[in-house]
C-alpha positions as CSV (number, residue, x, y, z in Angstrom):
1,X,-123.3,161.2,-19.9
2,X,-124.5,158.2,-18.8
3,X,-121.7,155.4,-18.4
4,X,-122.5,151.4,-18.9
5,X,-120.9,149.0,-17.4
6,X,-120.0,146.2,-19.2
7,X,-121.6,142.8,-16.9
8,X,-118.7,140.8,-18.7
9,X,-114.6,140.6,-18.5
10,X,-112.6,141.6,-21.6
11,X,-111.8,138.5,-23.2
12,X,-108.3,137.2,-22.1
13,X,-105.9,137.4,-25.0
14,X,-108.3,136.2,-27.9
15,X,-106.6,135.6,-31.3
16,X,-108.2,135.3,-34.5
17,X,-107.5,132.1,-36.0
18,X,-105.9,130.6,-33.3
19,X,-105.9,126.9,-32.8
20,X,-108.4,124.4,-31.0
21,X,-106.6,123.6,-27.5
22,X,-107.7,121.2,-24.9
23,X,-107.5,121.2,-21.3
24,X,-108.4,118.5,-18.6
25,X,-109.1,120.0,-15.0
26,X,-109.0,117.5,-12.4
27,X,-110.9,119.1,-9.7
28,X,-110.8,118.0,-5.8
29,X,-112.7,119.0,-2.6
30,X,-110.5,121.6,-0.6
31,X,-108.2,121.8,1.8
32,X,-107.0,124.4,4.3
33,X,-103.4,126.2,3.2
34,X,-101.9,124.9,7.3
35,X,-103.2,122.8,10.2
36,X,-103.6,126.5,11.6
37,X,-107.1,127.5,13.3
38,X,-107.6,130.8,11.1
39,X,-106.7,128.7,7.7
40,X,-109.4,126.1,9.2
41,X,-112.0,129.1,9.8
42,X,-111.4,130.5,6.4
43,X,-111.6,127.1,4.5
44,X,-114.6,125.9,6.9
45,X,-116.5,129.3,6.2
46,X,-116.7,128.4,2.4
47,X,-116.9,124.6,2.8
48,X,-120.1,124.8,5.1
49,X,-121.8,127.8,3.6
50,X,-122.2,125.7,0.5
51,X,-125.9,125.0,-0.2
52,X,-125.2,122.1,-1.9
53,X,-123.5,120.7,1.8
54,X,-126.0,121.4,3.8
55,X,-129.3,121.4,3.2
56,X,-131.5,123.3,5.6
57,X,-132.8,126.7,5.8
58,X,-129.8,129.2,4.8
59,X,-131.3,131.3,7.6
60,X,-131.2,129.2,10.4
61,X,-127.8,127.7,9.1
62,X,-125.8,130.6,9.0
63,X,-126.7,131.4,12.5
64,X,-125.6,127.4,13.4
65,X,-122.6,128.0,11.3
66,X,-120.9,131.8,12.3
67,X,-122.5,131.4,15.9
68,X,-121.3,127.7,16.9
69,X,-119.3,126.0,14.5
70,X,-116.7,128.4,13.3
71,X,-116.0,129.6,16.4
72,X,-115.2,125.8,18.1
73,X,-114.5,123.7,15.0
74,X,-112.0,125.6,13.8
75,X,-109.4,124.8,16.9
76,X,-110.1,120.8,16.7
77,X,-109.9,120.3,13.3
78,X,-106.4,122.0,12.9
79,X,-105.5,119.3,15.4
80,X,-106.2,116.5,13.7
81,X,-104.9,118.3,10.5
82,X,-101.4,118.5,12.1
83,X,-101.5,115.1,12.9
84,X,-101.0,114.1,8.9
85,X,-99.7,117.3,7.6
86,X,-96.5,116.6,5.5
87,X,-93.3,118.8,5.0
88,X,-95.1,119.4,1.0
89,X,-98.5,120.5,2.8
90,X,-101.9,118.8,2.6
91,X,-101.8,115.4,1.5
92,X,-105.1,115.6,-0.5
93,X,-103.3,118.5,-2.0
94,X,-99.9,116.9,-2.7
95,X,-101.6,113.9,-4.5
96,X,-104.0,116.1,-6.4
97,X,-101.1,117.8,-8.1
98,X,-99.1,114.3,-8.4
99,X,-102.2,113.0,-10.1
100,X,-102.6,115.8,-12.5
101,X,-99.0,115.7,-13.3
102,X,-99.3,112.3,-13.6
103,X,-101.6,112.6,-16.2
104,X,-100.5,115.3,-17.8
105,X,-97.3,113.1,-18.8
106,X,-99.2,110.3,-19.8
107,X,-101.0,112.3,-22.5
108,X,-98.0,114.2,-23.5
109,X,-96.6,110.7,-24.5
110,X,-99.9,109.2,-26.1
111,X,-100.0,112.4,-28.6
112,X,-97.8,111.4,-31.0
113,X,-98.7,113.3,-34.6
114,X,-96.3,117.1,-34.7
115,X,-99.8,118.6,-35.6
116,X,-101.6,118.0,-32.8
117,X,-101.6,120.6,-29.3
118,X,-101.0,118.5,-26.4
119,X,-103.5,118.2,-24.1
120,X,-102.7,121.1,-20.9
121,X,-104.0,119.0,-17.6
122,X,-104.2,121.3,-14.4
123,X,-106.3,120.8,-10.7
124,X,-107.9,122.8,-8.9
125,X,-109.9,122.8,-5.6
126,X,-113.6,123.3,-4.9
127,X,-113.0,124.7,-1.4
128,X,-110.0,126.7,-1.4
129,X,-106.2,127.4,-3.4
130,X,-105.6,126.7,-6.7
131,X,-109.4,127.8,-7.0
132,X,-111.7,126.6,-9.9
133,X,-112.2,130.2,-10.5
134,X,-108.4,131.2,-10.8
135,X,-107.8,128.0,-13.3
136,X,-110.1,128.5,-15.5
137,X,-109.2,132.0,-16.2
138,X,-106.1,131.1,-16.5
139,X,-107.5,128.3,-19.1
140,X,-108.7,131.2,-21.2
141,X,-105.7,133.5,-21.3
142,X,-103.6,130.4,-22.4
143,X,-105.7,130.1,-25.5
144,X,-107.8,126.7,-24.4
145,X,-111.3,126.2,-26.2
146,X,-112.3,122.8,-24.9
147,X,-112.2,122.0,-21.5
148,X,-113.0,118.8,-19.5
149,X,-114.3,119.0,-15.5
150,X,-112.7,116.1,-13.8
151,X,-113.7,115.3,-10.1
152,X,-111.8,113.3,-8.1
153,X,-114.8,112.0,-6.6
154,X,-116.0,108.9,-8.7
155,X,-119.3,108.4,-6.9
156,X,-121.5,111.1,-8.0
157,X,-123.3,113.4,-5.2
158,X,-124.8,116.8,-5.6
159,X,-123.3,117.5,-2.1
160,X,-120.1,117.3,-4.0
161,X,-119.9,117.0,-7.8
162,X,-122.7,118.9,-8.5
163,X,-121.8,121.5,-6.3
164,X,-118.3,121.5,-8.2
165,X,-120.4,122.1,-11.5
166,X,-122.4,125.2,-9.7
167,X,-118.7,126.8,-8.9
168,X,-117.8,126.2,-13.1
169,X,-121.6,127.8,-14.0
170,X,-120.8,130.7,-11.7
171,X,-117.9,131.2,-13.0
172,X,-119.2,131.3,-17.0
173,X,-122.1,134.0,-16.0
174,X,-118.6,136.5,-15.9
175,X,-117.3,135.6,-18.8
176,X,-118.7,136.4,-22.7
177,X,-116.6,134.1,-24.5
178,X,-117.3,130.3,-23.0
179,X,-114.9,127.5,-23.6
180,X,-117.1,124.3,-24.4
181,X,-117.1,122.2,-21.9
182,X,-117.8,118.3,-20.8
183,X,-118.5,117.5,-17.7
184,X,-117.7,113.7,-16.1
185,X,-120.4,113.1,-13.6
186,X,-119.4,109.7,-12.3
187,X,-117.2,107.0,-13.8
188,X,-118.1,104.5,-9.8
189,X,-118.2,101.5,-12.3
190,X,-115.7,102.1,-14.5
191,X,-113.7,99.0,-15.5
192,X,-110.1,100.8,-15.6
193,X,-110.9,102.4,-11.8
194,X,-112.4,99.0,-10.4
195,X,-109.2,97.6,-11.5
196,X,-107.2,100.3,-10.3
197,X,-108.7,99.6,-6.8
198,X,-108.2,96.0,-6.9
199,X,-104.6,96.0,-7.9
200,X,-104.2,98.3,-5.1
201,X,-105.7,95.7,-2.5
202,X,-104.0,92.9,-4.3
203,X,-101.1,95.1,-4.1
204,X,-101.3,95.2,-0.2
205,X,-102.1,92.0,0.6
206,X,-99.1,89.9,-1.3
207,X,-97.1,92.7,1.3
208,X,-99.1,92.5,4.5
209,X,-101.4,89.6,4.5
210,X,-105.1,89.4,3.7
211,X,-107.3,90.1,6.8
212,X,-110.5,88.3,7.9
213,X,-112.7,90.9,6.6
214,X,-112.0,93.9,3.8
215,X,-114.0,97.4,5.0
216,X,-114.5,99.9,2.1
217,X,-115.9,103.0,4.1
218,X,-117.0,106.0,1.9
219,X,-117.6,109.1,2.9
220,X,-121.8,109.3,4.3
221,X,-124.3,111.7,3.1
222,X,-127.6,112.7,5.4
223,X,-130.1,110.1,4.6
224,X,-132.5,113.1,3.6
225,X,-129.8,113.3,0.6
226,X,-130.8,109.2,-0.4
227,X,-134.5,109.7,0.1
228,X,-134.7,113.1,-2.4
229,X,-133.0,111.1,-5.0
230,X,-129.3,111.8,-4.7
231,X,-127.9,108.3,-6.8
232,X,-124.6,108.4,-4.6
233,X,-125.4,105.6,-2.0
234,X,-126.3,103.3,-4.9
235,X,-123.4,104.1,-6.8
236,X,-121.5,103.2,-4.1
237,X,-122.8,100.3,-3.3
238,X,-122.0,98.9,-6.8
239,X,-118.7,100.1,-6.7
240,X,-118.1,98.0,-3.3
241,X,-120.1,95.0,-5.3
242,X,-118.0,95.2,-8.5
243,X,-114.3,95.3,-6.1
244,X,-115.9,92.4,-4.3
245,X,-116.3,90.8,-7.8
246,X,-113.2,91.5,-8.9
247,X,-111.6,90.5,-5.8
248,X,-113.7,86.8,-6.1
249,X,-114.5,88.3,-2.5
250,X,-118.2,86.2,-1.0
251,X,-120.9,88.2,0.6
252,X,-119.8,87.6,4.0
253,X,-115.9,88.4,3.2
254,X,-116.4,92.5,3.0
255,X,-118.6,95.1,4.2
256,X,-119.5,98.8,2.4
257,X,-119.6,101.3,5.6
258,X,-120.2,105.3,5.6
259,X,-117.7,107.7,7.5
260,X,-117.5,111.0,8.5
261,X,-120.7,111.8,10.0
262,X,-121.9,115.5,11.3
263,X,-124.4,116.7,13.5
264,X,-127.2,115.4,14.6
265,X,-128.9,114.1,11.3
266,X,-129.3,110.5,10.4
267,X,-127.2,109.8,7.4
268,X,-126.3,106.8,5.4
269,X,-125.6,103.4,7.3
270,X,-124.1,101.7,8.8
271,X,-121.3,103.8,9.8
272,X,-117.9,102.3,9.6
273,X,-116.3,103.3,13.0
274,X,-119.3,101.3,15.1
275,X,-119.1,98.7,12.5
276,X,-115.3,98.1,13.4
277,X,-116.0,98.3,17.0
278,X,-118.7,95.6,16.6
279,X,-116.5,92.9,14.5
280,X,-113.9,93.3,17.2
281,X,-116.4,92.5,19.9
282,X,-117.5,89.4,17.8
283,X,-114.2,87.8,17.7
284,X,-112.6,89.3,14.4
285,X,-109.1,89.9,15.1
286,X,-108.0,91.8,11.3
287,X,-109.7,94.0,9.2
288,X,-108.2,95.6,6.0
289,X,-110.1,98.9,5.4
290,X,-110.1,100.6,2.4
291,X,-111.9,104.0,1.2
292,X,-112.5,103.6,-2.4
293,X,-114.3,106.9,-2.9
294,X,-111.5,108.9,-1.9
295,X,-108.9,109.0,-4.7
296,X,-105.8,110.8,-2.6
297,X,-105.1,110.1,1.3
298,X,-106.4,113.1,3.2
299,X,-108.0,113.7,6.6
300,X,-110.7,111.5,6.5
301,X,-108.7,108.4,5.5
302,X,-105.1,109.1,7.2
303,X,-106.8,110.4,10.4
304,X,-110.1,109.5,10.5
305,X,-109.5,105.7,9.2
306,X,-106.0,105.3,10.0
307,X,-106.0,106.8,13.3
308,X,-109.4,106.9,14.9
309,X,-111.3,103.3,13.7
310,X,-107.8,102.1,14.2
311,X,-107.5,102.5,18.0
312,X,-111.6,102.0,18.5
313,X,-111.1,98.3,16.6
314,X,-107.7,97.5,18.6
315,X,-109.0,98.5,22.0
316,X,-112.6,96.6,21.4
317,X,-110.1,94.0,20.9
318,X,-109.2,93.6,17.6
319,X,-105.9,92.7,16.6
320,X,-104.8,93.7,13.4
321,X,-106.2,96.7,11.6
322,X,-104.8,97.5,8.3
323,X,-105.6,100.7,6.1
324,X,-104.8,100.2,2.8
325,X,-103.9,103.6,0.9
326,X,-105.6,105.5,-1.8
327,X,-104.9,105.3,-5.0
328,X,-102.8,108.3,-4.9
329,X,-100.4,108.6,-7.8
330,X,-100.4,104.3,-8.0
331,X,-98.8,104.0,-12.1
332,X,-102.6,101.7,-12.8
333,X,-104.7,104.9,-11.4
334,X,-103.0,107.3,-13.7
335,X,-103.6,104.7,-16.5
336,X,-107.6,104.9,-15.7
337,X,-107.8,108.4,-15.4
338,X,-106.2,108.8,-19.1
339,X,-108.4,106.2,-19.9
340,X,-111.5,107.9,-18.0
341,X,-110.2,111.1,-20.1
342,X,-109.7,109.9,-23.5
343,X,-113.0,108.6,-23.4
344,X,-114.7,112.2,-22.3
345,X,-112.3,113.6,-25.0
346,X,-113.6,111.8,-27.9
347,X,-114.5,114.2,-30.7
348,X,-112.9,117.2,-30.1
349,X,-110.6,118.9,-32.6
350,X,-107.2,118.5,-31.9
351,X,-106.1,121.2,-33.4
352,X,-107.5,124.4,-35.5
353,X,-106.4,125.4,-39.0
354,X,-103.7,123.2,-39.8
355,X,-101.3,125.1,-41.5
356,X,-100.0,128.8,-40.7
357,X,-101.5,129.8,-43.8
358,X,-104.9,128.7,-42.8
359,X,-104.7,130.9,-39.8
360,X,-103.4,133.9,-41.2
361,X,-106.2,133.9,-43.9
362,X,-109.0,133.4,-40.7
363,X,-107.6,135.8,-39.1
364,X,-107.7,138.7,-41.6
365,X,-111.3,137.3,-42.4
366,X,-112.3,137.9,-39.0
367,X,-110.7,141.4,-39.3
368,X,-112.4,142.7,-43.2
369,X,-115.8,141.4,-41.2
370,X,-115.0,144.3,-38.6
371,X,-113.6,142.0,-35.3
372,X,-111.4,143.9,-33.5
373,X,-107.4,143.4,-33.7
């Protein structure tokens, strides 16, 4: 006898009558699990072979990738990885879970009626552990009906929050029973996370000083990206324009730069590390440089920024560089990201059937109609 398949999981601990329950997942890039060379391989496998990161023919790519890249990258990057690792791990993974925290608590304490579920926050990570896979079915088993996507990036790119949104889709086509979900594509001009930002240069100048000039260097994108109508150099841009504003910064008084370049592609200019060698060969002895696109310190900010342009500005003969941390767990960040939340949230039931009563009578509805026990 012929045996079907079903193409769908069982649904995870489904109960009639059950309440509405909300969830918020705050979802970051990756990171590998050590500064090791075989966690760097592993996590660089799935981070490169992402369409969505680089766009060129998957052919010719995966030849690039398994034939050059993994086999040399691997090595150097768990270098630099060991040179900001912390006894906790990753930092972009210790601050994503101190952000999530962070927020759960907040909206713990804003629900404030006995009737009403309060809202479950977890993270999860594009590229790597806790997976957007493994939290979402976790999501399901715990009963949640509504869930909210939450990047950490706040400049939206496909190269990065639509590719988180592909991993979410994927993940629906195995599943029969969908959750409903809202996604947050960009919130680069937000009024609570331009605040956030500015309190956190405000913050680090009454400590430190204010320097000649304020860097904010975002991560770069090919230029290929900007010309096929990816919005995220814009929206950066205005985010740098809107901190400037904020600041009562002139024209002249900051500069928006673009990190983190790879291969041999022209992406989007100019690129902050030649930008800081240049002011130093002008005469500018301090810079402050801040990344506002990155919302927890990682690799690219501790090392790349706080390392790297560090010693290229000093030894063009700059005197005093200054990095000015992410926004991390700051107490005005978690503030904006409930804020960014609530917002998203708006509409959604709080709860289900309000009284046990209710329930049970749904519940042996759903089972005189013929659902299963």
């Amino acid at each position: 006898m012929l045996s079907i398949k079903p193409r769908f999981t069982l649904e995870p601990n489904y109960r009639h009558g059950q309440t509405h329950k909300t969830a918020v997942l705050f979802c970051n890039l990756g990171t590998p699990e050590s500064p090791t060379a075989d966690a760097l391989r592993r996590y660089l496998a799935e981070f490169l072979s992402d369409p969505r990161v680089v766009e060129i023919p998957r052919w010719l790519w995966l030849i690039i990738l398994h034939g050059i890249i993994l086999r040399v990258r691997p090595a150097k990057s768990a270098k630099k990885y060991a040179s900001i690792w912390t006894p906790k791990g990753s930092p972009l993974k210790v601050w994503t879970q101190a952000q999530a925290e962070a927020l759960q608590e907040v909206l713990v304490n804003q629900s404030n009626t006995k009737d009403t579920n309060p809202v479950l926050v977890r993270y999860a990570m594009r590229y790597g552990q806790p997976s957007i896979d493994s939290q979402l079915t976790q999501l399901k088993e715990e009963g949640v009906t509504n869930i909210l996507l939450f990047p950490a990036y706040p400049q939206y790119s496909a190269t990065t929050t639509a590719s988180l949104f592909d991993r979410v889709f994927a993940w629906g086509t195995q599943s029969r029973q969908l959750p409903e979900f809202r996604f947050i594509n960009h919130y680069h001009d937000h009024p609570a996370y331009i605040n956030a930002l500015a309190l956190q240069v405000e913050s680090h100048w009454r400590v430190h000083g204010r320097a000649e000039k304020l860097l904010m260097s975002f991560h770069g994108i090919p230029v290929r990206s900007l010309k096929l109508g990816d919005p995220y150099h814009c929206e950066c841009h205005k985010t740098g324009r809107l901190l400037a504003e904020r600041l009562n910064l002139t024209k002249g008084e900051y500069i928006v730069t673009f990190q983190s370049r790879f291969g041999k592609a022209k992406w989007l200019e100019p690129y902050t590390e030649p930008t800081a060698k240049s002011l130093a060969e002008q005469g500018i002895k301090g810079i402050d440089v801040i990344c506002p696109g990155f919302t927890s310190d990682c690799l690219e900010t501790l090392e790349e920024i706080g390392m790297e342009v560090r010693d290229t500005f000093l030894s063009a003969g700059g005197e005093k560089f200054n990095y000015i941390p992410c926004l991390n767990d700051s107490p005005d960040w978690i503030k904006a990201l409930a804020t960014i939340a609530q917002e998203h949230m708006q509409g959604w039931p709080a709860s289900g059937p309000r009284s046990a009563q209710d329930r049970e009578t749904s519940k042996q509805n759903a089972y005189a109609l013929g659902a299963p026990e």
